[in-house]
C-alpha positions as CSV (number, residue, x, y, z in Angstrom):
1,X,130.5,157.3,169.3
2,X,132.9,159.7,167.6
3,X,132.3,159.7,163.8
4,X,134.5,161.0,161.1
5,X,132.6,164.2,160.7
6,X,133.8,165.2,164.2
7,X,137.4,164.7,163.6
8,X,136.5,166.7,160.4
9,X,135.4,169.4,162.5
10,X,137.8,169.4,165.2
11,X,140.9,169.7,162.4
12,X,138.8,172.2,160.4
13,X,139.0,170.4,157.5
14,X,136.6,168.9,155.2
15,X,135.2,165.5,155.5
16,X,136.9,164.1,152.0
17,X,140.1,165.4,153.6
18,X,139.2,163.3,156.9
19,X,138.3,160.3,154.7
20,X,141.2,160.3,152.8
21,X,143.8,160.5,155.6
22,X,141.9,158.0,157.7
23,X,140.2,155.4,155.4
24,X,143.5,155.0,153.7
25,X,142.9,157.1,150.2
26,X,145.6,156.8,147.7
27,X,145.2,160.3,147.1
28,X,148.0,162.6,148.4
29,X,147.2,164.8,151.5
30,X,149.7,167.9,152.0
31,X,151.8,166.9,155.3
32,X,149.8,169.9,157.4
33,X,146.3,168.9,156.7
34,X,147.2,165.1,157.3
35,X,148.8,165.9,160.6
36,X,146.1,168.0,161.9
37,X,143.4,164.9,161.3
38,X,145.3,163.0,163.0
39,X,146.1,164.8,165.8
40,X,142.7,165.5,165.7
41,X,141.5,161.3,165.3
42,X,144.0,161.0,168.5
43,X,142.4,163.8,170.8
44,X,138.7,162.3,170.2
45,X,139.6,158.5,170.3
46,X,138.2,158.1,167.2
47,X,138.9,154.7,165.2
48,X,138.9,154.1,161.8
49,X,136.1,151.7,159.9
50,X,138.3,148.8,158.1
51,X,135.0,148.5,155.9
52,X,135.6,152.5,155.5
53,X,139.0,151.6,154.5
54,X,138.5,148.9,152.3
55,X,136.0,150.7,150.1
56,X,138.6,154.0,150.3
57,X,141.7,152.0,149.0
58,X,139.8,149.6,145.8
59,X,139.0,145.9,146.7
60,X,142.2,144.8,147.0
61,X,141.8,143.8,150.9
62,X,138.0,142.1,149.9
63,X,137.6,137.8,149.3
64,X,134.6,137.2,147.8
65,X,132.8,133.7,148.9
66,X,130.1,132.4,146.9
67,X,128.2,129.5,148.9
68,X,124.9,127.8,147.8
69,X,122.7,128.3,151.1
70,X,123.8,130.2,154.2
71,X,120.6,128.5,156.2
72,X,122.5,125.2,155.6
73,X,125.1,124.7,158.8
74,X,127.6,123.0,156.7
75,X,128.3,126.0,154.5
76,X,127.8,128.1,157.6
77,X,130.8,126.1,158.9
78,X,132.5,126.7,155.8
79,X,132.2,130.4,155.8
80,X,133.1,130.9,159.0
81,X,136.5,128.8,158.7
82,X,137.2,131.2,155.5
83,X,136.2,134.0,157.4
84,X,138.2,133.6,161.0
85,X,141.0,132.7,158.4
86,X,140.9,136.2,156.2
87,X,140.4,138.3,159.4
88,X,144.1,136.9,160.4
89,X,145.3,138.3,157.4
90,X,142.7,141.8,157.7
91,X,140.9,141.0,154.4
92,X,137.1,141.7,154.8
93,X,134.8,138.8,153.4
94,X,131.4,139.1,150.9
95,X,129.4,136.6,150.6
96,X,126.9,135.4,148.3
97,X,124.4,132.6,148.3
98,X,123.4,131.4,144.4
99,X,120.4,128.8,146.2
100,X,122.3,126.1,143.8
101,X,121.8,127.7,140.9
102,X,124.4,127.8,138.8
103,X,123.7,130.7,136.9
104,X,123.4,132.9,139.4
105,X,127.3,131.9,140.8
106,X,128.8,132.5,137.6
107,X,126.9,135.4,138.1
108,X,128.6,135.7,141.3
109,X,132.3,135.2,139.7
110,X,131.4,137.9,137.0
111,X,130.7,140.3,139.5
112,X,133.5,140.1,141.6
113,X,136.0,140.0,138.9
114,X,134.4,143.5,138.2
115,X,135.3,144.5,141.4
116,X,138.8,143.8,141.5
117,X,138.2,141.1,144.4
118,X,141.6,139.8,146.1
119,X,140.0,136.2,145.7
120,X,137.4,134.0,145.4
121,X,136.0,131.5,147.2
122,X,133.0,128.8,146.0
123,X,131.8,126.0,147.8
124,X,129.5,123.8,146.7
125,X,128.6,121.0,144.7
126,X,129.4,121.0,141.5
127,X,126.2,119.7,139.0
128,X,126.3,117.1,136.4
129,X,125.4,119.8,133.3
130,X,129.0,120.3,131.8
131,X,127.5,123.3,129.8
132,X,127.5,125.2,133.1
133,X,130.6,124.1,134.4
134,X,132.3,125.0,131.3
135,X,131.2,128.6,131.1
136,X,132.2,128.6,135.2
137,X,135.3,127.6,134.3
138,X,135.6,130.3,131.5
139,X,134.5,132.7,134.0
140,X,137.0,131.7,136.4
141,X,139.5,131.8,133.9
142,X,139.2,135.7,133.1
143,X,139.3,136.6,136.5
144,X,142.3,135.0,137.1
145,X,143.7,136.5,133.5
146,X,143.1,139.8,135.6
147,X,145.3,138.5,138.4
148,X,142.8,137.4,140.8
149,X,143.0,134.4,142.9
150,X,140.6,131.2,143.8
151,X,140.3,128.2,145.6
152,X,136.9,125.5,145.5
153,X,135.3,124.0,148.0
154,X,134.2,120.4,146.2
155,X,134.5,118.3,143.2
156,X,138.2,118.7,141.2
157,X,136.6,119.6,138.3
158,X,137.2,123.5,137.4
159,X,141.1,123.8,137.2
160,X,142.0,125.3,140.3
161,X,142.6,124.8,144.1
162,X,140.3,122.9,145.5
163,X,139.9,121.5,149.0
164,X,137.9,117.9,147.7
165,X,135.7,116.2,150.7
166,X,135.8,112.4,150.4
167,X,132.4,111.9,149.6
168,X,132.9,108.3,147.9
169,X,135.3,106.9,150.6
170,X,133.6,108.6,153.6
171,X,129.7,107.3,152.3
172,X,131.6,103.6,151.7
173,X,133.2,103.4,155.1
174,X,129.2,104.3,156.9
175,X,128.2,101.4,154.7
176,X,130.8,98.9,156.1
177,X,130.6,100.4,159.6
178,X,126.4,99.8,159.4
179,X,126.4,96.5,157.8
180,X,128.8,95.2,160.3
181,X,126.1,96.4,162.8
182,X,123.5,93.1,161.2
183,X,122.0,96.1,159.1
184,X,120.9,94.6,155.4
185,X,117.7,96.6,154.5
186,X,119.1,100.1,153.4
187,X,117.4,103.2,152.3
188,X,119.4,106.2,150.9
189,X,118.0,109.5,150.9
190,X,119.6,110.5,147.7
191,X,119.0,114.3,147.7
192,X,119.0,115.6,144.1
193,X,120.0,113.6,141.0
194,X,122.1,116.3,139.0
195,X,123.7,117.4,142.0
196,X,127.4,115.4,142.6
197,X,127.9,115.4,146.2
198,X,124.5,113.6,146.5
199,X,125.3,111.3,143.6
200,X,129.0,110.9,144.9
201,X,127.4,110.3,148.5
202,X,124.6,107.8,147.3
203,X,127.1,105.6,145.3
204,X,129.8,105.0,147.5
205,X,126.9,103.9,150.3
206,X,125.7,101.8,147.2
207,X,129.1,100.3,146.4
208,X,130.4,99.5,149.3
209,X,126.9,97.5,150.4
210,X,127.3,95.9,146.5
211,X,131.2,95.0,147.4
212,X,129.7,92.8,150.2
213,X,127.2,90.8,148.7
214,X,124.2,93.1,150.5
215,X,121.0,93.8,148.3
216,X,120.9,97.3,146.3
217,X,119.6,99.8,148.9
218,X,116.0,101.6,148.0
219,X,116.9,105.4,146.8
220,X,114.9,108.5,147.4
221,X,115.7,111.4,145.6
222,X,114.4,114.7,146.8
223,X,115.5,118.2,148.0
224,X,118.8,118.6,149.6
225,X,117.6,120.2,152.7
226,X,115.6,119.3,155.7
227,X,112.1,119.1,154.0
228,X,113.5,117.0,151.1
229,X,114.5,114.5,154.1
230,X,111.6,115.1,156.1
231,X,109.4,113.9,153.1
232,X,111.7,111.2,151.8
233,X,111.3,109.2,155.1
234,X,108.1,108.6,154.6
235,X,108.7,106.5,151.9
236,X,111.5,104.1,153.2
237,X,109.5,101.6,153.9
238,X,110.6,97.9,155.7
239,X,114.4,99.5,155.7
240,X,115.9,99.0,158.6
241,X,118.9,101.4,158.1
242,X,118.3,104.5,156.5
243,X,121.0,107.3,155.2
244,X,120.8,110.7,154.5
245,X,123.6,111.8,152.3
246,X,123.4,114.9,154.4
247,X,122.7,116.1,157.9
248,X,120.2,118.4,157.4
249,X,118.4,115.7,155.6
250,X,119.2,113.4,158.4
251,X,117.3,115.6,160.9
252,X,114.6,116.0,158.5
253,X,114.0,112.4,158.5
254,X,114.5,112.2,162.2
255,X,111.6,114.7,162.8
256,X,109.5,112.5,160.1
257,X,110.0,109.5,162.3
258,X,109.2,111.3,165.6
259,X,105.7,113.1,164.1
260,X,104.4,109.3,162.9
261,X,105.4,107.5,166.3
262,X,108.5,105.7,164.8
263,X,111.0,105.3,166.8
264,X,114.6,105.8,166.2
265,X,116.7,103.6,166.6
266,X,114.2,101.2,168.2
267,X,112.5,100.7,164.9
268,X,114.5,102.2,162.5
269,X,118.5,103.5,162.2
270,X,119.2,107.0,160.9
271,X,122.6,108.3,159.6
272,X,124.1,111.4,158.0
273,X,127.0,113.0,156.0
274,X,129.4,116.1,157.4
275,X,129.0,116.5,161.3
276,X,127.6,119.8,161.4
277,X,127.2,121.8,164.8
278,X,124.0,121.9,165.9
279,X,123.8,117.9,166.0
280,X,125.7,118.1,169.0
281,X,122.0,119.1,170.9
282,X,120.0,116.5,168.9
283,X,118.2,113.6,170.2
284,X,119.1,110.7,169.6
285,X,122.8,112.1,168.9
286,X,123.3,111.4,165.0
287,X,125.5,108.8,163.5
288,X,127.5,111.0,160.7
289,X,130.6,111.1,158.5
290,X,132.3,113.9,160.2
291,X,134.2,116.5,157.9
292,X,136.5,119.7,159.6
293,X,134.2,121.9,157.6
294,X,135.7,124.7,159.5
295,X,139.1,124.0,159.1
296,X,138.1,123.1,155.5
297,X,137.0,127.0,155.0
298,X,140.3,128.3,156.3
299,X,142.2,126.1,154.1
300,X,140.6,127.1,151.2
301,X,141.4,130.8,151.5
302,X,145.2,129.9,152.2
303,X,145.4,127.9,149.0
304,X,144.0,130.7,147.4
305,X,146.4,133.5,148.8
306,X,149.5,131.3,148.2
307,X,149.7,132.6,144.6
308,X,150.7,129.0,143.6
309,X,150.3,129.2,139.7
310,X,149.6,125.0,139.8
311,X,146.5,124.0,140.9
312,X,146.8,122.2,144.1
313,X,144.1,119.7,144.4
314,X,143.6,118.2,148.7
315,X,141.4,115.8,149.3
316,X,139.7,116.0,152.6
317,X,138.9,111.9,154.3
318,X,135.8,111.7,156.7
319,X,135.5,110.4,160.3
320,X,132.8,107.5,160.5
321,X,131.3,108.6,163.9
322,X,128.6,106.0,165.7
323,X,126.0,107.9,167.7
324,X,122.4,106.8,169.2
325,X,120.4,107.0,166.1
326,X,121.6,103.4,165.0
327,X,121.9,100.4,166.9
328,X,123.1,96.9,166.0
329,X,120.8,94.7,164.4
330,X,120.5,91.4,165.7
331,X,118.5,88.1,164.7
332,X,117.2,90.2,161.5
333,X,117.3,91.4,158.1
């Protein structure tokens, strides 16, 4: 591979002078030192690094995405929407995963403000602890005093764009779609209390199985992730129909199941919330809500490069999508 230190020698200059012509310094090169680097870049194929480029020229050409777990397919899905997006446009992505803590993403915002980001990007739940959404919101606020730009993937609640998943209406419509199946013994896997997607998630399932005159579903709170489902399943008890307010917590609950010899959907139905990827391999296939948490990524990152000074608020409906791990419930309860 031809590095920038041979073009350096072939044009016998020094490497700053190579760097500067080719990694797109604002500094001034005199007309016969750039011309030699270049003739020099051309006659060794060599090809500049955009990365190089970026870090030459400031961050102008950098979005910064803060997400709360990379492991977690659904932000996966996210990033690489925002990401597939912003290499369209030749802007490099950083991300950052805060684990859902909040600190540590205004933490994120405070940092990227002090390095001159082009944008910024968070998705995630937001939690019920208005302190901390305040001070993000503040945060938020100077970078954008500074001229930076940013978009939200989640709850309409911090003044800017936002791309807004139905969590309410899409949790309401499983509900309907599963009662209508003979389903009347419900368990939710709730997922955390303080955070809102969960709490969104759980009480539209609630409502909607309220608004038909179906008892109040049992509700397990516990980690958002696939142990927090794996260990909530074992406590749903004579449920018949049991929902995870996410995937991963779905397939947590769906190895539960398999390790104690229940069988799904024989004895008990499983759903989940967003659609993510890897369900497409799982057995049985997962009844979901299904978001376009790709096209959900990209769309954030346009919203925020628009430049619109109004916050533009789009709420994103899901799919109710009927797999094998439910089945209709007949001549029971």
């Amino acid at each position: 591979m031809v590095t920038l230190e041979d073009v350096a020698k072939q044009a016998g200059v020094s490497l700053a002078t190579a760097s500067r012509v080719l990694n797109g310094s604002t500094r001034q090169v005199g007309a016969d030192l750039r011309e030699r680097v270049e003739q020099a870049a051309d006659a060794l194929g060599y090809r500049a690094n955009i990365a190089a480029q970026t870090l030459a020229r400031g961050a102008s050409n950098v979005i910064g995405l803060v997400v709360h777990d990379l492991t977690d397919p659904y932000f996966a899905a996210l990033a690489d929407g925002a990401m597939r997006a912003a290499a369209g446009e030749n802007l490099l992505v950083m991300v950052g995963t805060t684990h859902r803590d909040p600190e540590q993403e205004i933490a994120y915002v405070a940092t990227l403000n002090a390095q001159r980001v082009r944008a910024v990007l968070l998705a995630g739940s937001r939690v019920a602890d208005e302190d901390a959404t305040r001070r993000l919101g503040d945060e938020l606020a100077r970078y954008r005093d500074n001229g930076g730009r940013v978009a939200v993937i989640g709850q309409d609640l911090l003044g800017v764009h936002t791309v807004a998943p139905a969590n309410r209406q899409g949790a309401a419509a499983l509900a309907r779609e599963l009662a209508a199946l003979g389903h009347t013994r419900f368990a939710v896997l709730a997922g955390p209390e303080h955070l809102m997607t969960a709490r969104d998630r759980c009480e539209g399932f609630a409502g909607a199985l309220g608004e038909l005159g179906l008892p109040e579903p049992q509700v397990i709170h516990g980690p958002f992730d696939r142990d927090g489902g794996y260990e909530a399943a074992r406590r749903t008890g004579k449920a018949t129909c049991v929902f995870a307010v996410n995937d991963v917590m779905a397939v947590g609950a769906l190895a539960s199941y398999r390790d104690r010899g229940v069988d799904v959907p024989g004895e008990v139905s499983v759903a989940g919330f967003d659609d993510i990827a890897t369900l497409r391999d799982h057995v049985p296939a997962l009844t979901t809500v299904r978001l376009p948490l790709t096209d959900m990524g990209a769309r954030a990152l346009e919203l925020a490069l628009a430049g619109d000074e109004t916050p533009v608020v789009e709420q994103v409906a899901g799919e109710v999508v009927l797999r094998a791990s439910v089945r209709p419930l007949k001549g029971r309860g």
